[in-house]
C-alpha positions as CSV (number, residue, x, y, z in Angstrom):
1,X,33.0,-16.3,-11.2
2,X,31.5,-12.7,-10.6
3,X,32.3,-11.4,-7.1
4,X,29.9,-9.3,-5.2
5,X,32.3,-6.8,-2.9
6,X,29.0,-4.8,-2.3
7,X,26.2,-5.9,-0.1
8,X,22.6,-4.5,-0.6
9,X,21.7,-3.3,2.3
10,X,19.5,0.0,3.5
11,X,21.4,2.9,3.5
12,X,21.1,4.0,7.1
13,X,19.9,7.8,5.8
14,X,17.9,6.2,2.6
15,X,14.0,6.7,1.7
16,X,11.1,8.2,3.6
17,X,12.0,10.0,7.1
18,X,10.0,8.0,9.6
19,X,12.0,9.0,12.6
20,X,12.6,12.2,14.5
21,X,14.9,14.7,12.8
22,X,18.6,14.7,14.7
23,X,18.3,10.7,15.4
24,X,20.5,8.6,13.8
25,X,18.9,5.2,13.0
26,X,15.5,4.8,11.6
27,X,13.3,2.5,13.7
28,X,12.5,-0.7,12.2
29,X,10.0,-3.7,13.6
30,X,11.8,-7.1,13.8
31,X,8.9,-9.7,14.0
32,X,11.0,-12.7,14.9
33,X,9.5,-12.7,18.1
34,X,6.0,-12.7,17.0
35,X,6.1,-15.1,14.7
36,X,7.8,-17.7,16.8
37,X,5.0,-16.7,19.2
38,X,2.1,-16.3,16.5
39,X,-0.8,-18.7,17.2
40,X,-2.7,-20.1,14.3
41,X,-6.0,-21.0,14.7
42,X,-8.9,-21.1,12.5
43,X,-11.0,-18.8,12.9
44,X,-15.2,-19.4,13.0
45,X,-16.4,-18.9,9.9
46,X,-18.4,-15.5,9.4
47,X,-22.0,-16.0,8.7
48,X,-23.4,-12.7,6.5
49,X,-26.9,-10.9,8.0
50,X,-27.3,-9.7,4.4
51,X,-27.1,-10.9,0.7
52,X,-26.1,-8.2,-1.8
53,X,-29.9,-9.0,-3.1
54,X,-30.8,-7.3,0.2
55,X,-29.7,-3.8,0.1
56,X,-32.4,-1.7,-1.9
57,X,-29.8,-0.3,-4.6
58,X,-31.2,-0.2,-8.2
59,X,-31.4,-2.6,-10.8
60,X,-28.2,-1.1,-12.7
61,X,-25.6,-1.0,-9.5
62,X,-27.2,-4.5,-8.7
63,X,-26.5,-6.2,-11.8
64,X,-22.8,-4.6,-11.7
65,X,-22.6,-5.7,-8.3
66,X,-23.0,-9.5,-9.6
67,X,-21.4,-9.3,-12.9
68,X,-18.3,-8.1,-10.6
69,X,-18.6,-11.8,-8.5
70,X,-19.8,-10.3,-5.6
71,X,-22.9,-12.7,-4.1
72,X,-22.2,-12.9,-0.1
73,X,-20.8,-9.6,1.1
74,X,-18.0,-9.9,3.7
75,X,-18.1,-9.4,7.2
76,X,-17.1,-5.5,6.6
77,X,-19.9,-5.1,3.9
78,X,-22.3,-6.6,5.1
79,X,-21.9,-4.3,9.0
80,X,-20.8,-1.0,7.2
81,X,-23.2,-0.6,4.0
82,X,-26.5,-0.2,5.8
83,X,-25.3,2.3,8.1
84,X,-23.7,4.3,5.3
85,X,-26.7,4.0,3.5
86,X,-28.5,5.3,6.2
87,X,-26.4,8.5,6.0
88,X,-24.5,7.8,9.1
89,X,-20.6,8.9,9.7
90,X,-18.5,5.3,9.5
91,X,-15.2,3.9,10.9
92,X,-14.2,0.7,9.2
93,X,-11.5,-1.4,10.5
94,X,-11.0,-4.8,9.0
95,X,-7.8,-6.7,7.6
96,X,-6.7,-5.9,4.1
97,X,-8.0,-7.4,1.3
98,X,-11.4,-8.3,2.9
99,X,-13.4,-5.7,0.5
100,X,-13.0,-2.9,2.3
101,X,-13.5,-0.4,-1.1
102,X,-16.8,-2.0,-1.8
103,X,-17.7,-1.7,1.3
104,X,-18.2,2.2,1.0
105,X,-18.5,2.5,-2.7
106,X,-21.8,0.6,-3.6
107,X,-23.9,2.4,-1.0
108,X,-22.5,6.0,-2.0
109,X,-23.1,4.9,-5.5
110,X,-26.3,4.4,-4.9
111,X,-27.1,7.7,-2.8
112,X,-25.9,9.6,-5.7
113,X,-27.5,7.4,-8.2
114,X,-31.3,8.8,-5.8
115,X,-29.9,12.1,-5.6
116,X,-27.9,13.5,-8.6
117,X,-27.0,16.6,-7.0
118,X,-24.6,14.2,-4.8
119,X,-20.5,14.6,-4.8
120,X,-18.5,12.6,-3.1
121,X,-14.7,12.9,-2.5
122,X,-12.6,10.2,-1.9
123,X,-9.0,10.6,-0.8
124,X,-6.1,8.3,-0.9
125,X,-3.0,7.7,0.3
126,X,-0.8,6.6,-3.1
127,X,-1.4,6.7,-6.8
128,X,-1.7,3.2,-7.1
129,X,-4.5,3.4,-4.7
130,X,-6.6,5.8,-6.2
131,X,-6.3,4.0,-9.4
132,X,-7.6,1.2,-7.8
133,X,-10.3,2.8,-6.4
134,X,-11.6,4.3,-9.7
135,X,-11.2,1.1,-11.2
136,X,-14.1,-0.3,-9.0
137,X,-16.0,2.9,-9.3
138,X,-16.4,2.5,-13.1
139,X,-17.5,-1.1,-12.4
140,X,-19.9,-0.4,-10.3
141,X,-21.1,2.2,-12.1
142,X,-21.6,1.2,-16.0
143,X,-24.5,2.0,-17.2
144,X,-25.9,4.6,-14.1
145,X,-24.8,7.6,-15.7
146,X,-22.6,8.3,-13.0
147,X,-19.0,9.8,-13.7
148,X,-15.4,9.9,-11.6
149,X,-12.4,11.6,-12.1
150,X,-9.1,10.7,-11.1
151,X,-6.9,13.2,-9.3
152,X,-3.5,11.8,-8.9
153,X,0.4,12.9,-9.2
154,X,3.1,12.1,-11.5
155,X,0.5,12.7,-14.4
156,X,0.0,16.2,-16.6
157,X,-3.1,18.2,-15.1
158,X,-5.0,18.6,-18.8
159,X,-7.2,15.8,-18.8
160,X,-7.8,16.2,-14.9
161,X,-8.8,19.6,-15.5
162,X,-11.0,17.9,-18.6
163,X,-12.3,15.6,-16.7
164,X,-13.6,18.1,-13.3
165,X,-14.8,20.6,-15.5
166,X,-17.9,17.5,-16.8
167,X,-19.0,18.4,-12.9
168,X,-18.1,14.2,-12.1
169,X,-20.3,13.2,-9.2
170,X,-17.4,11.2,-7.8
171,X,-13.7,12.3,-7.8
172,X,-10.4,10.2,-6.3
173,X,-7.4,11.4,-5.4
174,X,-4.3,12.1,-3.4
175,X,-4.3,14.8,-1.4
176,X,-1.0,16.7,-2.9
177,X,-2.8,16.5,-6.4
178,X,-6.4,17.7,-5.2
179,X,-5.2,20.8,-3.0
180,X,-3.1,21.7,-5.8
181,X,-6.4,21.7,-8.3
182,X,-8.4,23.9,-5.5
183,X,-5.2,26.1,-6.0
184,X,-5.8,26.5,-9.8
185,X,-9.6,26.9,-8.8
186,X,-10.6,23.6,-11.0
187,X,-12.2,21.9,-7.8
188,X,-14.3,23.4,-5.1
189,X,-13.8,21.4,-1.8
190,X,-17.3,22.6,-0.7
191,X,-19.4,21.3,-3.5
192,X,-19.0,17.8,-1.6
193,X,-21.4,16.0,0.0
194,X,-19.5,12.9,0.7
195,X,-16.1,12.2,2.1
196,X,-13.8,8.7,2.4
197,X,-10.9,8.8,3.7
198,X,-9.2,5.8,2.4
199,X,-6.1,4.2,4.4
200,X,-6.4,7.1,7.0
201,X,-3.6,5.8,8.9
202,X,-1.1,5.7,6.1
203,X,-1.7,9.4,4.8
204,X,-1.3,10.4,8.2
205,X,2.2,8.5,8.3
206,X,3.3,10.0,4.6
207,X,3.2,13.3,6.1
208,X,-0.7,14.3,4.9
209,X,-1.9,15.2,7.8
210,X,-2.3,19.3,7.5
211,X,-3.7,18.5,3.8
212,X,-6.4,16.3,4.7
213,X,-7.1,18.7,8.0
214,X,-7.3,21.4,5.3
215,X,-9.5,19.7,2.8
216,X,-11.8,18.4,5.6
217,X,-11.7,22.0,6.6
218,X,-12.9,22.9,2.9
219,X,-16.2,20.6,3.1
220,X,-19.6,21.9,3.8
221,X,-20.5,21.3,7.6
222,X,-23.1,19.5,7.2
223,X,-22.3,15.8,5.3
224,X,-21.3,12.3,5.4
225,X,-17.7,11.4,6.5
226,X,-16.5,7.7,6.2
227,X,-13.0,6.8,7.4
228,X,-11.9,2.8,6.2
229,X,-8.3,1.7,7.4
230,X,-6.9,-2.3,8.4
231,X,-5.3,-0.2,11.3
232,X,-6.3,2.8,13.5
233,X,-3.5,3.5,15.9
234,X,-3.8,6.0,19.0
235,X,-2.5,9.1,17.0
236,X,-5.7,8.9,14.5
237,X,-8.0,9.0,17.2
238,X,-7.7,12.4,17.5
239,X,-8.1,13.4,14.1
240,X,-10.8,11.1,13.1
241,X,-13.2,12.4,16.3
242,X,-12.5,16.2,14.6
243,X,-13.7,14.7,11.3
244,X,-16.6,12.5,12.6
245,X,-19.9,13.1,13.7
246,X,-21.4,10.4,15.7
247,X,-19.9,8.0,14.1
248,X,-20.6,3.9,13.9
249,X,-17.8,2.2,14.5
250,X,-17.3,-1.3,12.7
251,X,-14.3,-3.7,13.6
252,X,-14.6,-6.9,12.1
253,X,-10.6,-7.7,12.5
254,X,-10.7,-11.1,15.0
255,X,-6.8,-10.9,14.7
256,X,-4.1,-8.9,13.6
257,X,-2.3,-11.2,11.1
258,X,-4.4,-12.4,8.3
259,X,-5.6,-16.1,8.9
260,X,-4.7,-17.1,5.3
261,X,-0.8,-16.2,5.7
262,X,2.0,-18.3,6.6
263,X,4.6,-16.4,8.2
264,X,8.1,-17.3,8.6
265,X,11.8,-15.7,9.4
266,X,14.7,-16.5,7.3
267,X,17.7,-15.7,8.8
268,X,20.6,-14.4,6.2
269,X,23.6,-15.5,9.0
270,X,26.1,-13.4,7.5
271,X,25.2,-14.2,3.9
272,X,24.5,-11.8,1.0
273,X,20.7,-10.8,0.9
274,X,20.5,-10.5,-2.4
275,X,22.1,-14.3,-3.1
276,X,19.4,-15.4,-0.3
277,X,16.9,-13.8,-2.3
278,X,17.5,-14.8,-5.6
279,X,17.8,-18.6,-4.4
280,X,14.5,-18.6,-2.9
281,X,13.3,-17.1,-6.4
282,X,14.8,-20.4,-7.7
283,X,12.0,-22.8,-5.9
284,X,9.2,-24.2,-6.9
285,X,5.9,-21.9,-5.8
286,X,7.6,-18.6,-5.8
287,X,5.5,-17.9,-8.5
288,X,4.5,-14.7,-7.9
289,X,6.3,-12.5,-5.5
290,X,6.0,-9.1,-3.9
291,X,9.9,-8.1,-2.5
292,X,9.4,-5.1,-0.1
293,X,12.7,-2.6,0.7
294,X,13.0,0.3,3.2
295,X,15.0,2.5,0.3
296,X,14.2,3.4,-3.3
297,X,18.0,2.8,-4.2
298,X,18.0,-0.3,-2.7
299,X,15.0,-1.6,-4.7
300,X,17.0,-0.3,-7.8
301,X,20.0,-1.8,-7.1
302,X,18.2,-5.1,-6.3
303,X,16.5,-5.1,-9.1
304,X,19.5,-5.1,-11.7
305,X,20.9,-7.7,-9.6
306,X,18.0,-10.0,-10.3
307,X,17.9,-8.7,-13.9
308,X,21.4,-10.3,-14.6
309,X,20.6,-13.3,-13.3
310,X,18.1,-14.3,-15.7
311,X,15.1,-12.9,-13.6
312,X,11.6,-11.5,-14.3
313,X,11.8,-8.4,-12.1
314,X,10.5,-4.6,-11.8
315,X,10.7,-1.8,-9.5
316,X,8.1,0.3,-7.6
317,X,8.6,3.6,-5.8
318,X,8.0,7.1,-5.6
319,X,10.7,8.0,-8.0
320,X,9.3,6.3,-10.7
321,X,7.0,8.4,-13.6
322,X,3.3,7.6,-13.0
323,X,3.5,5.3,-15.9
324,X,6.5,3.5,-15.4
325,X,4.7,2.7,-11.6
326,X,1.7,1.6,-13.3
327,X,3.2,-0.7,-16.1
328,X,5.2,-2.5,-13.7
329,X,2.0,-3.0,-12.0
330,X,-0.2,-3.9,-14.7
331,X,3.2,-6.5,-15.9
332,X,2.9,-7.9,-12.2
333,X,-0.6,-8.5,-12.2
334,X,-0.5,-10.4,-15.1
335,X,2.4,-12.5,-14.8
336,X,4.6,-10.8,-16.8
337,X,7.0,-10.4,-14.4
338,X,7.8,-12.7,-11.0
339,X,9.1,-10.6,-9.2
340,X,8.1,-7.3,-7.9
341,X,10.3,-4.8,-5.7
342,X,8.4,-2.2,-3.7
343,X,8.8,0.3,-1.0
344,X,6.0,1.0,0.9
345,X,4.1,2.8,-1.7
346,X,2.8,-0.6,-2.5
347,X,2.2,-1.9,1.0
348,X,-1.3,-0.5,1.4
349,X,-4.5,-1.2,-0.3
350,X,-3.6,-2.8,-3.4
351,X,-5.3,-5.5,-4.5
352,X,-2.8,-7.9,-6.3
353,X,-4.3,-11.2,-7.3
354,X,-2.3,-14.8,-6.4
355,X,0.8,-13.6,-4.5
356,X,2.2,-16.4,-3.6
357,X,4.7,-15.0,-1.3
358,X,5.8,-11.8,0.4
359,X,9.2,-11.2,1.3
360,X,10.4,-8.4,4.0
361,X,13.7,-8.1,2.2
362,X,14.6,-5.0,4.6
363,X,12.5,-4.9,8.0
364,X,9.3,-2.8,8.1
365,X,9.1,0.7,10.4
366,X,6.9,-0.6,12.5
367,X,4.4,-3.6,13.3
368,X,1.5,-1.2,11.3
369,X,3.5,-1.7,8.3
370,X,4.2,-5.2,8.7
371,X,1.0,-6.1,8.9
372,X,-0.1,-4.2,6.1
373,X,2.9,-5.7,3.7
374,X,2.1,-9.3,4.2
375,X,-1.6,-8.7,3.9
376,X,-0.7,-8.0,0.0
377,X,-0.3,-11.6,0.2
378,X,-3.3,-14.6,1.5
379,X,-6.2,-12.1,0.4
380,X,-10.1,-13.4,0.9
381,X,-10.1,-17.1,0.9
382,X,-6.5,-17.4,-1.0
383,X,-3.4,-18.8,0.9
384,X,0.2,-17.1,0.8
385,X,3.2,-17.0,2.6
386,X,5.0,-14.1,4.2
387,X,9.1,-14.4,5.0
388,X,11.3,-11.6,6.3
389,X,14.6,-11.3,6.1
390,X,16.4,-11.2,9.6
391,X,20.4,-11.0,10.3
């Protein structure tokens, strides 16, 4: 019988600084507490002002628009498109996975597709993200004419570079990867009309902050800012009112937790996480399921663990090539694979279909990230089920 000397936990100095330099632990959220204390109540169903048929886009973006499922818009798109539309600055708050991308995509698709001479920039957080993002933008833009480019590390520059120099009236990226092609004088910050700041809150916590205060700093003075995030915490405040110009403000979050989650605590009581884990892997339902650790070498270790035992399992995080990140992805999403492990590169934005279950295998840095983990799980009208691990 194999013995496991070794237990797999966080190293105490492992992954992404969150904490000030010189202090020894790194803060962690334990939401024992607020799930015992959680109250779940339905929640009245939303009743759209607006059918997609409604907003006076052309024939081309409306038929994408349908051909992509979309025929009630959610609470977020059906508040937020007619303001952008009319050219007004946006915040957007709603809970993940409620459609927050198309919420500002189809009416800046549409301004461009009026006005050619229109570019918008649209920054993200994480690779994964921005891939995401373009994904819907070629969607909702087959057969307009209209063109993106994706800006993103971990990938050579050559087809970038190929791709900005067909003047593409939308481009998406991370902010590392675009300040570094203003460096090499491929893009020209000013040339944009348009700006989305996607996640806002998370590139602020990654450490983005004096890039996208020097890319906003790059646009012309007069244009459109939008700003979309499922949180907005005190310290964006201040940022977003140097960005913003009169902006609408939308909140369409009636709670914190998403309604369609079951949350639970599992207490490990001394045992080995990684047995824990790979018994609940074991049951019937856990069909699909996103693992999320503080450390990338925990996620590695964890992940030959599982690999031993017989199970379907990959790794996500920031040391991984571009393409190793996105095949794991692409394996998860189609149920290639059971089990995927994650820091919190994956925690924001992505939109994962059917995962069944989310499991906080280390504790989150805070209740922002917590929320934002198990909201990978129970998206639009789906249920899921959200466990973290507690000692």
């Amino acid at each position: 019988m194999m013995r496991h000397t070794q237990r797999f936990t966080p190293r105490q100095n492992g992954g992404r600084r969150r904490f000030p330099r010189g202090q020894q632990r790194p803060r962690s959220f334990d939401p024992s507490q607020f799930v015992k204390n959680a109250a779940f109540v339905a929640e009245t169903a939303y009743e759209p002002v607006h059918a997609f048929s409604d907003f006076p886009v052309g024939r081309e973006l409306q038929r994408n628009i349908a051909d992509r499922g979309y025929r009630t818009p959610t609470p977020i798109q059906d508040q937020t498109i007619p303001h952008i539309m009319e050219g007004k600055d946006v915040v957007g708050i709603a809970n993940t996975g409620t459609g927050k991308t198309a919420a500002f995509l189809i009416p800046l698709i549409h301004k461009v597709f009026t006005n050619r001479s229109q570019h918008v920039l649209i920054v993200a957080p994480t690779r994964e993200l921005a891939l995401q993002i373009q994904d819907e933008c070629h969607a909702f833009t087959r057969n307009t004419g209209i063109h993106s480019a994706i800006c993103i590390g971990g990938v050579g520059y050559a087809d970038q570079m190929q791709a900005l120099r067909q003047s593409p009236q939308f481009v998406i990226g991370t902010p590392g990867r675009l300040m570094d092609l203003e460096e090499k004088r491929k893009l020209d910050f000013s040339h944009f009309s348009s700006i989305v700041l996607d996640e806002v809150d998370r590139m602020l916590d990654m450490g983005f902050i004096h890039d996208v205060t020097y890319i906003i700093s790059r646009l012309p003075k007069v244009r459109q800012s939008l700003c979309f995030s499922a949180t907005v915490p005190e310290n964006v405040e201040e940022l977003m009112n140097r960005i913003l110009r009169d902006p609408v403000r939308i909140s369409v979050k009636i709670r914190e937790t998403p309604v369609n989650v079951d949350q639970n605590i599992v207490r490990i009581g001394g045992r080995q996480k990684a047995d824990v884990l790979h018994d609940l892997l074991k049951k019937e339902g856990f069909d699909k399921v996103l693992v999320f650790g503080r450390t990338k070498w925990g996620m590695d270790k964890l992940a030959k663990f599982l690999s031993l035992r017989g199970v379907r399992v990959a790794a996500i995080h920031s040391n991984r090539s571009q393409n190793q990140r996105q095949r794991a992805l692409e394996n998860f999403k189609s149920a290639r694979i059971q089990v995927l492990l994650a820091t919190d590169i994956a925690s924001r934005g992505l939109d994962i279909d059917r995962v069944t279950h989310v499991i906080n295998y280390d504790l989150p840095g805070s209740y922002e990230d917590y929320i934002h983990r198990i909201g990978r799980t129970g998206r639009v009208d789906r249920k899921g089920t959200a466990l973290t691990f507690v000692e």
